[in-house]
C-alpha positions as CSV (number, residue, x, y, z in Angstrom):
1,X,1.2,-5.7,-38.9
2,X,2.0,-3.8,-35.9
3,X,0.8,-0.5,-37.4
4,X,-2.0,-1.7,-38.5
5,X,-3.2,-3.0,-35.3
6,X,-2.3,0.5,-33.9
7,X,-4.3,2.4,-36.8
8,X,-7.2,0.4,-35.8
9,X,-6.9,1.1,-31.9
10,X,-6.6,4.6,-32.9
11,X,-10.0,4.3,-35.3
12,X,-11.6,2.7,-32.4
13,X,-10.5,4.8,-29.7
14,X,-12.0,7.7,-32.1
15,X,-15.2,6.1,-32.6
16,X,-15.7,5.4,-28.7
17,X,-14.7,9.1,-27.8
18,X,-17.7,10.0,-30.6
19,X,-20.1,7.8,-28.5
20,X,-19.4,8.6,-25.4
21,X,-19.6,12.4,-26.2
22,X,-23.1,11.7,-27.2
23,X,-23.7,9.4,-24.5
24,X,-23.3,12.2,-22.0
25,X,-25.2,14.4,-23.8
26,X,-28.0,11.6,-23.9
27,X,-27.3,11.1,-20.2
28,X,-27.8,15.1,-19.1
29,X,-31.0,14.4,-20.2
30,X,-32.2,12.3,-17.8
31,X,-33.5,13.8,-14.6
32,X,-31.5,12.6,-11.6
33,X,-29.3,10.2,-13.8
34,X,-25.9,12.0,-15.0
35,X,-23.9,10.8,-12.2
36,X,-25.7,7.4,-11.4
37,X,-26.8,6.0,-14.3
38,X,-27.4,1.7,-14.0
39,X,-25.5,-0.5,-16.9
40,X,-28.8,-1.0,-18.3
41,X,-29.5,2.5,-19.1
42,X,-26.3,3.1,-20.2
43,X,-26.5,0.1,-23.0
44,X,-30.3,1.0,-24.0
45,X,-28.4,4.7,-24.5
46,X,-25.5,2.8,-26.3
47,X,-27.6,1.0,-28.5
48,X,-29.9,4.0,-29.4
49,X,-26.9,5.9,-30.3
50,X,-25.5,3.4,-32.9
51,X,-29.1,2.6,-34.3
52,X,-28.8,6.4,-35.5
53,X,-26.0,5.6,-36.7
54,X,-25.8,2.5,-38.0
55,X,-22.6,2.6,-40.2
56,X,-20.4,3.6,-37.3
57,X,-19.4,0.6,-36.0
58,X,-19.6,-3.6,-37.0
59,X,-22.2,-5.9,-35.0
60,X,-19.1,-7.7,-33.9
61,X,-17.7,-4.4,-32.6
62,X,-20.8,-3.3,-30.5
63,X,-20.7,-5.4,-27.4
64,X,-17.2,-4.7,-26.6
65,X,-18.0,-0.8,-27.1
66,X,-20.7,-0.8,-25.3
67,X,-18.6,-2.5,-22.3
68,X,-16.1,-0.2,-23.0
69,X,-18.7,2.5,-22.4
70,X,-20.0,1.2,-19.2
71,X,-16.4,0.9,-17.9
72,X,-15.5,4.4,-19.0
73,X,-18.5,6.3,-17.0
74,X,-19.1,3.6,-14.2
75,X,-15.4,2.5,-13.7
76,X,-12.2,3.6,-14.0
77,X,-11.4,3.2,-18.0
78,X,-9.5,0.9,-20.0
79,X,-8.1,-0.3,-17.2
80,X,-11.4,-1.3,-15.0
81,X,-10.9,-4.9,-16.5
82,X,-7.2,-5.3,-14.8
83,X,-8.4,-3.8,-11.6
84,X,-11.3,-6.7,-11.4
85,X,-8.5,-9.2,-12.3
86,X,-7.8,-10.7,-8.6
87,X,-4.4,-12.4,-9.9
88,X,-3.2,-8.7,-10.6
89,X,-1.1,-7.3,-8.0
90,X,0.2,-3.8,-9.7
91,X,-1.3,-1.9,-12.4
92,X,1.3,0.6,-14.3
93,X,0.4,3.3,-16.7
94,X,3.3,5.1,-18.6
95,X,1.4,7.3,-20.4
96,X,-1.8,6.9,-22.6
97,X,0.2,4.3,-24.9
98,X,1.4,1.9,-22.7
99,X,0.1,0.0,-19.8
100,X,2.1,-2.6,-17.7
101,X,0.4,-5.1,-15.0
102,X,2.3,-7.4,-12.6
103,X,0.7,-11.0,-11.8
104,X,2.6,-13.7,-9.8
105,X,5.7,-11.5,-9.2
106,X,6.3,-11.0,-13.2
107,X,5.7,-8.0,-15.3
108,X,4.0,-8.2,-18.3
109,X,2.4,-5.8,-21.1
110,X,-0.2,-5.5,-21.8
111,X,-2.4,-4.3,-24.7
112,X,-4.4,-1.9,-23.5
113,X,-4.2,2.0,-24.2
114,X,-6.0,5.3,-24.0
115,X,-7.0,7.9,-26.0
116,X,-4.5,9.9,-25.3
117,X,-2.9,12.1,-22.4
118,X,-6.6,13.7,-21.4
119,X,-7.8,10.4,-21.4
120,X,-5.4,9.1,-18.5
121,X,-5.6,12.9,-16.9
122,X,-9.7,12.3,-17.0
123,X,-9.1,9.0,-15.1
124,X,-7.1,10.0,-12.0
125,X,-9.3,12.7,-11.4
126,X,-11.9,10.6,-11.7
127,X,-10.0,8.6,-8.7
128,X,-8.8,11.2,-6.7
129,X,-11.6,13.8,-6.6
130,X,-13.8,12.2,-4.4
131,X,-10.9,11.9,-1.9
132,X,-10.7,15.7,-1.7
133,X,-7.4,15.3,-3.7
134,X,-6.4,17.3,-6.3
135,X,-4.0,16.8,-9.0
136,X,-2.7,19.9,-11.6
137,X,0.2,21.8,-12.9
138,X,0.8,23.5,-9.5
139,X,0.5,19.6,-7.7
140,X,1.8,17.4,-9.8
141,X,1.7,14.7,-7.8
142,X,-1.0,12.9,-5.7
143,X,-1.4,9.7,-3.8
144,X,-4.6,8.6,-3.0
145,X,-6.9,5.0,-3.1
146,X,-9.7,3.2,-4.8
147,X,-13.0,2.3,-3.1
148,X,-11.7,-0.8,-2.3
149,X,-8.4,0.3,-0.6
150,X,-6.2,-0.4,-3.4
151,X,-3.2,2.5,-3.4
152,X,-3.1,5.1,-6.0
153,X,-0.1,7.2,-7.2
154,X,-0.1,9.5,-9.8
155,X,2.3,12.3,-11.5
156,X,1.4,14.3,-14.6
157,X,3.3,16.9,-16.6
158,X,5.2,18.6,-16.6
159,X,6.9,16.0,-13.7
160,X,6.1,13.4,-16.1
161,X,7.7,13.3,-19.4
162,X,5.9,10.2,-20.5
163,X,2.7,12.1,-19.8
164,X,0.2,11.2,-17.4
165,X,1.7,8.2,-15.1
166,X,-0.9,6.2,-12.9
167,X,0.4,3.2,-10.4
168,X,-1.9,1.2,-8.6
169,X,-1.1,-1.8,-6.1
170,X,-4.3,-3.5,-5.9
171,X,-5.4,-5.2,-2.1
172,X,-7.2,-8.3,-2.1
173,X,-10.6,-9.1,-1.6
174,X,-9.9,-10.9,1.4
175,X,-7.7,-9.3,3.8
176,X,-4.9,-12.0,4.5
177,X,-4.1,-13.7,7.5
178,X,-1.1,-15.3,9.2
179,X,-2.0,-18.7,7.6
180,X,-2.2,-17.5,4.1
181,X,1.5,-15.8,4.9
182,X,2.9,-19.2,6.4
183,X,1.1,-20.9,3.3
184,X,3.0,-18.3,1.0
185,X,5.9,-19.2,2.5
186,X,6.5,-15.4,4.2
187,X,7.2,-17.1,7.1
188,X,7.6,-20.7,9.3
189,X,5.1,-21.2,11.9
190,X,7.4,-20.6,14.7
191,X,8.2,-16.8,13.6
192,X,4.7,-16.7,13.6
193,X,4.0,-17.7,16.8
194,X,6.8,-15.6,18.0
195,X,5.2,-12.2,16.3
196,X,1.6,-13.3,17.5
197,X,2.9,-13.0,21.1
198,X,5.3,-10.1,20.5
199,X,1.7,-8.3,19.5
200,X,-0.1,-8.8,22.6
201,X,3.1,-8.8,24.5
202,X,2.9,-4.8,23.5
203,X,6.5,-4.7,21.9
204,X,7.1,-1.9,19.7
205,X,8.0,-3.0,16.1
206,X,8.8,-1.6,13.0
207,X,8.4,-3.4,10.1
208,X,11.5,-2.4,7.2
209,X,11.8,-3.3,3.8
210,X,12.0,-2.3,-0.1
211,X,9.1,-1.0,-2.0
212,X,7.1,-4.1,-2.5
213,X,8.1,-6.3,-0.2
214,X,4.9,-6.5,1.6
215,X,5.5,-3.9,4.3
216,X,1.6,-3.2,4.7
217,X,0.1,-6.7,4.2
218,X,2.7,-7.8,7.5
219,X,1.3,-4.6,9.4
220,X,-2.6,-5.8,8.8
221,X,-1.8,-9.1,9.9
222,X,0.2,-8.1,12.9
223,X,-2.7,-6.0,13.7
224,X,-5.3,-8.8,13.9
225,X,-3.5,-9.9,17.1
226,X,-4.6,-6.4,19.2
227,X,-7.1,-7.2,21.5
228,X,-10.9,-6.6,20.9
229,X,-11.2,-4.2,23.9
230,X,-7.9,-2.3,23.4
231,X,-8.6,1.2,21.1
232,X,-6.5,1.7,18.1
233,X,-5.2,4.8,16.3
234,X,-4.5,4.3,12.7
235,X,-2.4,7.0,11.3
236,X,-1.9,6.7,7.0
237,X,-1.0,9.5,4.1
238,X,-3.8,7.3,2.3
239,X,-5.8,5.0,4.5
240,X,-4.9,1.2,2.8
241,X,-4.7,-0.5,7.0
242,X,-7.5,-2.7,7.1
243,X,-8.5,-4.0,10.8
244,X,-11.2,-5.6,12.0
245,X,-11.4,-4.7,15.8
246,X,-14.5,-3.0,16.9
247,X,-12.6,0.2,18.7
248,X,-10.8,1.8,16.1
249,X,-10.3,5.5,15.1
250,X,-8.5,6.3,11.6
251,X,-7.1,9.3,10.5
252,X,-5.6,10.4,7.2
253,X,-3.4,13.0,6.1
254,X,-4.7,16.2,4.2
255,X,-2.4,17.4,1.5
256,X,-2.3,21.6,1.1
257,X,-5.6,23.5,-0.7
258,X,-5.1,25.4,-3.5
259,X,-4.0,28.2,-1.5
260,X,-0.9,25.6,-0.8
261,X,-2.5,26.2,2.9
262,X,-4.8,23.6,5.4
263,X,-2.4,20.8,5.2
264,X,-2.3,18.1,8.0
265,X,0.5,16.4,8.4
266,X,1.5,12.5,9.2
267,X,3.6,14.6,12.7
268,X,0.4,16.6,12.9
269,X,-1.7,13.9,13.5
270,X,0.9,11.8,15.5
271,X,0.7,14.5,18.1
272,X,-3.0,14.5,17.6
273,X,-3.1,10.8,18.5
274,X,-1.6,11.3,21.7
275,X,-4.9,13.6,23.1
276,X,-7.0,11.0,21.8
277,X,-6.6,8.5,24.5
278,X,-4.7,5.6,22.8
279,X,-4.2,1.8,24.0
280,X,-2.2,1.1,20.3
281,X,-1.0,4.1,17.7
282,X,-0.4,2.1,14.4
283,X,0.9,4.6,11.7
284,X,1.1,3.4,8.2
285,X,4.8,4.4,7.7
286,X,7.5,6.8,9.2
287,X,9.0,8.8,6.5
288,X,10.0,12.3,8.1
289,X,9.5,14.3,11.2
290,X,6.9,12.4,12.6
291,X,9.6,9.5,13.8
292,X,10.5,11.8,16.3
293,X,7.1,12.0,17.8
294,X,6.3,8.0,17.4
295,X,9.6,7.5,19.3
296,X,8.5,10.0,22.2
297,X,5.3,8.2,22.1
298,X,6.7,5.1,22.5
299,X,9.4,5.8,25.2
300,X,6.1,7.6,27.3
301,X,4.1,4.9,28.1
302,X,2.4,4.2,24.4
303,X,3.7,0.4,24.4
304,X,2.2,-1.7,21.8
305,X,2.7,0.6,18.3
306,X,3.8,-0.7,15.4
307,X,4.7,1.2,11.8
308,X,6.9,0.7,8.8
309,X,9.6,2.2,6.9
310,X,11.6,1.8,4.2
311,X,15.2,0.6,4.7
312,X,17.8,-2.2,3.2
313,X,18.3,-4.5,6.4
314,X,17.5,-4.0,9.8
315,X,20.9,-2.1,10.6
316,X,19.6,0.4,8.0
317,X,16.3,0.7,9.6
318,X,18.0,2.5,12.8
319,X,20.1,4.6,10.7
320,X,17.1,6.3,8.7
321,X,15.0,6.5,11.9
322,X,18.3,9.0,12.8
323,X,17.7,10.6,10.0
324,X,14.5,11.0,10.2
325,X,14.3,12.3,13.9
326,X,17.1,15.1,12.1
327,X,14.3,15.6,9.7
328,X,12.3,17.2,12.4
329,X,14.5,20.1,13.2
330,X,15.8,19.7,16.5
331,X,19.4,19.7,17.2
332,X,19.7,16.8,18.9
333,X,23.0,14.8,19.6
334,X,23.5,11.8,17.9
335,X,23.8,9.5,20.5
336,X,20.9,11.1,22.2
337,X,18.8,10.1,19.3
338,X,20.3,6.5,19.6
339,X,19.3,6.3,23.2
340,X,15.5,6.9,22.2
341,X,15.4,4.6,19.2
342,X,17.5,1.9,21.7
343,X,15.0,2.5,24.6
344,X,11.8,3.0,22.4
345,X,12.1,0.0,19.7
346,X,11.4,-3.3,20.9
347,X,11.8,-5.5,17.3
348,X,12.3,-5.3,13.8
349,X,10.8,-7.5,11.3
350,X,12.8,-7.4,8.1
351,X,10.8,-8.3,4.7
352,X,12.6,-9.0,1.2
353,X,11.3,-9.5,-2.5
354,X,12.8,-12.1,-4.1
355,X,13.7,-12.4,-7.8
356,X,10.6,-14.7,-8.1
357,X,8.2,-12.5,-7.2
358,X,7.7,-14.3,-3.4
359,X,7.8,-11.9,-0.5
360,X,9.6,-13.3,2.6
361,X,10.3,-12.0,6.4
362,X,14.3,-12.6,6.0
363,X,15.0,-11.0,9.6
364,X,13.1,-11.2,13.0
365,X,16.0,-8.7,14.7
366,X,15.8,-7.7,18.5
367,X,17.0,-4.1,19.4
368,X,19.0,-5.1,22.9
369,X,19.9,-1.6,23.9
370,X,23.0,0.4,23.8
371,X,27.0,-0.5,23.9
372,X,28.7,2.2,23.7
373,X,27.7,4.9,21.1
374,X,26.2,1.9,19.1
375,X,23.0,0.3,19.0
376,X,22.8,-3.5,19.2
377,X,21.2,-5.9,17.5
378,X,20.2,-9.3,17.7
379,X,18.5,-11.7,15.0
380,X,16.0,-14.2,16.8
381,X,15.0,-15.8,13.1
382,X,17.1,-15.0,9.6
383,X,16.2,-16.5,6.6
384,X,18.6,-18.6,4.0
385,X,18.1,-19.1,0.3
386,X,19.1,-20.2,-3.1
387,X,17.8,-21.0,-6.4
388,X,15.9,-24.4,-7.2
389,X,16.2,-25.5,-10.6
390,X,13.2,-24.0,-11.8
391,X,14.0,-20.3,-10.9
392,X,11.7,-20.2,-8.0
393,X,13.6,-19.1,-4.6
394,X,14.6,-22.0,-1.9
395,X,14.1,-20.8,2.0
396,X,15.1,-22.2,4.9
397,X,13.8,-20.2,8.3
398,X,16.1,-20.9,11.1
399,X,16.1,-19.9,14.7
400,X,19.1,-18.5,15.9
401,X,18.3,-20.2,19.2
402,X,18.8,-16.5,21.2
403,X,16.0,-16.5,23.7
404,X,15.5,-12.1,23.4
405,X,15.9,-9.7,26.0
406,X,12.5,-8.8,26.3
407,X,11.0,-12.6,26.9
408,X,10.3,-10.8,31.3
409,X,7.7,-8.7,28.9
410,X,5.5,-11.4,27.5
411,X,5.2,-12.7,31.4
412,X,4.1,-9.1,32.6
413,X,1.6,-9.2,29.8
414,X,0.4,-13.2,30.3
415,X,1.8,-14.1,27.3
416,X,3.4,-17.7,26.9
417,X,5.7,-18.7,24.8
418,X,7.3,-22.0,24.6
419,X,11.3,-22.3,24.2
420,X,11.3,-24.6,21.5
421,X,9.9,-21.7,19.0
422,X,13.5,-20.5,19.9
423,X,15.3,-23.8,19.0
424,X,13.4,-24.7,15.9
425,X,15.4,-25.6,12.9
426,X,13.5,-25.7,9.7
């Protein structure tokens, strides 16, 4: 049974490629319309097509071609239908023969395919040649986003033995905020209070965690909390921050031309930032170099930045920004480099994926300075869980009850904050 259903995909798959060759042949031939064609043209063109040819395809088969069609030259493929999906978080392609979605935290597949490797190849040009990305032999690899900021990665042979791989996290139509987190159960109120004045309190955060974990979804809420009047550099490989202030300037980093020359760097534009008058410098996420220059930035009068960065716990966090600052090629002492992560880091917020799919902030961890040739920390929330009965994942927020170092900074900034946030059990 299962071959047959794949001998008919593959017949299908046949007879659209047939149509849509013709279709864009019908399509050159209207003046002004081969790139911008309206669905209604495109199914008057459809149905001409399979009038000529009448024996090509069933009646039952024709509207689901013809939407297959409209998908392929005004969307993004076979997969146009899961990126419209809102309850789809992650879209996976492993090639043209197998597709993979995540919905609700669980992976599923699914039954969707394409034509074959060209197919896939045709697709993530389609998404990343607008962008002024390129993807080939001599760049295998390109990250980019859709229209509506959903993240794009791809890698294609000969990187990819599977043959053309496309990952997409989608973003929602709404941009979140802290409600829908404390609803999620991310977070308690308390901790959201807390951050809400750590914000305009112009703390310097970094916000760690796994792939997944919600990392960027934290950083646009946290963002909401900027002031109106304050201007704000946003600083991405592939622009997916979404803020809604007025005074906001964002830049994006350029990968190299085909020349392998004219690339612009996240450190390049770090440095940038720093001419360009900034009250907040907000940079999607410190992977090399450029943590060097965020930590200068934030140790010379830039207060207020926040980022994100991959890393296990909180402790881990500190030990890849060491790395990181190595990254940059100065031969710097160790426990200098400690002394500017101790003195420029104000807070960490800590976010984990649970084996339910839920995202949670599992550490709210205040950097207190140096003793010694360590750094030290101190959790001001942590999280505890367990499994429930029906798989899901049981959390409990709880205060540590340590009022943090930094509380004399909310008062020079007019921020109040009342103690029991500190005391709260929950």
């Amino acid at each position: 049974m299962r071959t047959l259903n794949r001998n008919r995909r593959e017949q299908q798959h046949e007879i659209v490629a047939k149509i849509h060759k013709q279709l864009i042949a019908e399509l050159k031939t209207l003046p002004g319309q081969e790139y911008n064609p309206s669905p209604q043209e495109i199914e008057a063109l459809v149905k001409k097509i399979l009038e000529q040819n009448p024996d090509l395809v069933t009646r039952v088969d024709r509207r689901r071609i013809t939407a297959e069609l409209i998908d392929e030259i005004l969307g993004f493929g076979p997969i146009t239908p899961l990126l419209n999906d809102t309850s789809i978080s992650e879209i996976m392609v492993n090639g043209p023969k197998q597709v993979y979605i995540e919905r609700s935290g669980k992976m599923e597949r699914t039954d969707i395919t394409f034509r074959d490797d060209a197919h896939v190849l045709h697709i993530i040009d389609k998404i990343v040649s607008p962008l002024g990305r390129r993807i080939d032999e001599s760049m295998p690899m390109v990250d980019a986003r859709l229209p509506d900021g959903s993240r794009v990665n791809a890698v294609i042979p000969p990187i990819a033995l599977n043959g053309p791989v496309l990952t997409i996290r989608k973003f929602g139509e709404h941009s979140l905020k802290m409600e829908d987190l404390i609803k999620l159960g991310t977070l308690s109120p308390e901790m959201a209070r807390f951050l809400e004045a750590c914000v305009k309190a112009r703390l310097n955060i970094i916000i760690s965690g796994g792939t997944g974990s919600g990392k960027t979804t934290t950083l646009n809420v946290l963002s909401s909390f900027i002031p109106r009047n304050e201007r704000i550099i946003t600083i991405e490989d592939a622009a997916e921050i979404q803020l809604h202030q007025e005074h906001v300037v964002r830049m994006e980093a350029r990968p190299p031309n085909i020349e392998g020359t004219g690339a612009i760097t996240i450190r390049d534009l770090v440095r940038n930032a720093l001419r360009m008058r900034p009250d907040r410098i907000v940079v999607g996420e410190v992977r090399g170099g450029e943590a060097l220059d965020m930590l200068q930035a934030m140790n010379t009068g830039h207060d207020g930045s926040l980022t994100t960065g991959h890393a296990n716990s909180p402790r881990d966090m500190l030990s890849r920004l060491e790395t990181m600052v190595l990254m940059a090629g100065m031969d710097l002492p160790v426990r200098a480099i400690r002394e500017q992560i101790a003195s420029a880091i104000d807070l960490i917020i800590h976010q984990a994926r649970m084996r339910d799919g839920s995202r949670r902030i599992v550490h709210i961890t205040e950097v207190q300075g140096m003793e010694g040739d360590v750094i030290v920390l101190q959790d001001i929330f942590s999280v505890q869980y367990g499994r429930r009965s029906d798989g899901k994942t049981h959390v409990r927020f709880t205060a540590t009850g340590i009022r943090p170092k930094f509380i004399d900074k909310f008062e020079a900034q007019g921020v109040s904050l009342t103690n029991d946030v500190f005391a709260a059990q929950i």
